[in-house]
ROVOLO-991137 format. One line per 10 residues: number of its first residue (from 0); their letters; for each residue x negated, y, z of N, C-alpha, C. Coordinates in steps of 0.02 Angstrom, whole numbers. Example, Ala and Ser with C-alpha at 12.3 -4.5 7.8 and 13.67 -1.06 7.14 Angstrom:
2
0 = AS = -660/-284/390/-615/-225/390/-660/-165/390; -642/-112/354/-684/-53/357/-645/2/394 $
//
This chain:
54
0 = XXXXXXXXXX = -901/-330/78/-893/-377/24/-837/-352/-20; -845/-354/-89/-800/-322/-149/-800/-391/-200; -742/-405/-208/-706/-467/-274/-732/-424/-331; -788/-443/-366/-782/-415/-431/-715/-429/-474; -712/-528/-487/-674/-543/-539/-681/-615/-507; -609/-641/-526/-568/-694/-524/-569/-719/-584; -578/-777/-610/-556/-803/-698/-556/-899/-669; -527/-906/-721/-499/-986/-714/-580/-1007/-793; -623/-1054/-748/-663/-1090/-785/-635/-1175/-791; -613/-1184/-815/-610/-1273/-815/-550/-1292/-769 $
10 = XXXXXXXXXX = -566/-1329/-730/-510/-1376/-676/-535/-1321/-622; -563/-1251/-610/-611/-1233/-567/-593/-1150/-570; -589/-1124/-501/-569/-1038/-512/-640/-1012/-519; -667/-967/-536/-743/-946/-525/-718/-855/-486; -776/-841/-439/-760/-788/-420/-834/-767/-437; -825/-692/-427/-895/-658/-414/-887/-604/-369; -925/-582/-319/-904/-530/-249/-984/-505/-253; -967/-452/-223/-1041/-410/-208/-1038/-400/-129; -1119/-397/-88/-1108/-418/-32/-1184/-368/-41; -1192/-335/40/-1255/-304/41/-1305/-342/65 $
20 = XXXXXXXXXX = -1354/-341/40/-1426/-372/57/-1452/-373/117; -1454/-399/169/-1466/-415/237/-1530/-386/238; -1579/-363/201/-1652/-373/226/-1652/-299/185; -1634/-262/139/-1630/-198/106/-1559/-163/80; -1523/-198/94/-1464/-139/93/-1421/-156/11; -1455/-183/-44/-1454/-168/-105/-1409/-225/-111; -1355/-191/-168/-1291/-236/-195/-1322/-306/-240; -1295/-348/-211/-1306/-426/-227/-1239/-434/-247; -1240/-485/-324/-1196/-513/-351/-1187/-595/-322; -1141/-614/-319/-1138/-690/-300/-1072/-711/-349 $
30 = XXXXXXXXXX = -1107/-776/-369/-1038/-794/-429/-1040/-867/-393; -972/-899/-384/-966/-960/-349/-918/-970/-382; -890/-1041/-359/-828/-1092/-399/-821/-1122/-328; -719/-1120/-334/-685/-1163/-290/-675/-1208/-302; -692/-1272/-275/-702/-1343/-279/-613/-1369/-251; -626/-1344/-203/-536/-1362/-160/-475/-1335/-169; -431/-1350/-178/-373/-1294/-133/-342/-1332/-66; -338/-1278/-24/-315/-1296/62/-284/-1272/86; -187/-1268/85/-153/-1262/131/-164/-1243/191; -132/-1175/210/-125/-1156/263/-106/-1143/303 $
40 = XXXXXXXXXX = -70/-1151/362/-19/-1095/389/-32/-1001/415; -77/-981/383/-104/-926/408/-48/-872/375; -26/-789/417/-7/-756/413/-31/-709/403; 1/-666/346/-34/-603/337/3/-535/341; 11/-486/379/-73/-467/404/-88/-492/465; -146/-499/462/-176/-526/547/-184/-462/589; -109/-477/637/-106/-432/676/-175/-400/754; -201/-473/740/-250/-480/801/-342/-468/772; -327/-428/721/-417/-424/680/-434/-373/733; -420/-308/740/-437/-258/776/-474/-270/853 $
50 = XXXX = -446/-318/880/-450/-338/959/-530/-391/953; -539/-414/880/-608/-454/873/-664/-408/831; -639/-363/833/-697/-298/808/-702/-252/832; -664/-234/894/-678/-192/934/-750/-179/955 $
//
C-alpha cells in the first residue's frame, strides 16, 4: 500500500493509496475520506512488527 495524496476537502481529510489487486496483481487507486479523529496512545516505532511477520 502507497499514500498517493493527503488534501483537506471540507470539515473532511481525503486520502488516496494504491493497493494491489487481490485477484491480478494490477495497481488499484482507492480515494476515501476520514469521518473521525481518534486519540491514541500508540508508539512509534512499533518495536514488536517483526515478531508478527515473521
Amino acid at each position: 500500500m502507497s499514500v498517493l495524496e493527503l488534501s483537506e476537502e471540507g470539515d473532511s481529510l481525503a486520502i488516496d493509496i494504491v493497493v494491489p489487486c487481490p485477484t491480478c496483481s494490477r495497481a488499484l487507486r482507492i480515494s476515501t475520506r476520514a469521518q473521525a479523529v481518534v486519540e491514541t496512545a500508540l508508539e512509534l516505532p512499533l518495536d514488536d512488527v517483526d515478531e508478527l511477520y515473521d
